[in-house]
N, C-alpha and C positions, 0 to 999 in steps of 0.2 A: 879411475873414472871411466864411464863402460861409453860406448859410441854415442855424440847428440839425438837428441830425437828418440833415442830408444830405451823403453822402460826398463825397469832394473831386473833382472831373472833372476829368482834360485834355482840353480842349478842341482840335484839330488846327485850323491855318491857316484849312484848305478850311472848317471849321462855324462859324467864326467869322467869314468873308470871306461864308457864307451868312446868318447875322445882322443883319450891316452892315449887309447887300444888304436885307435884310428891312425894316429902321428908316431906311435912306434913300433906295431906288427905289421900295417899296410902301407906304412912309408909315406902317408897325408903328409903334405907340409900345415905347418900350423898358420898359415896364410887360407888354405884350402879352406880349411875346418873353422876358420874364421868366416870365410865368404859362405860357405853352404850350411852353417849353423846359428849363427848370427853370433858368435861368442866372440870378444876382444883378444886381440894378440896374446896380451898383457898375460891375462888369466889363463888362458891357454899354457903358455909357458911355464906359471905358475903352477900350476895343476903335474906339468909332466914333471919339473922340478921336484915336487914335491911326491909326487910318485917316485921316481929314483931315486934319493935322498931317506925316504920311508917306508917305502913297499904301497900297497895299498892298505 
């Protein structure tokens, strides 16, 4: 369930492969990349999971 108030996004590959990139080369915490992208914990997490688990 993404934060109240705020509409649903699709997110494409490329901004979520820039994410990643964000919370594992430059050491963002996924709290960061939460507050200055608008994206939910949750997904985040998901997203890096699923990159180390699969590759891109």
């Amino acid at each position: 369930m993404g934060k109240k108030g705020t509409p649903h996004r699709k997110w494409s590959k490329e901004e979520k492969l820039r994410l990643i990139r964000l919370h594992l080369d430059e050491h963002n915490s996924i709290r960061e990349i939460e507050r200055k992208y608008g994206v939910g914990h949750s997904l985040v997490s998901a997203w890096v999971k699923r990159y180390l688990e699969d590759g891109e």
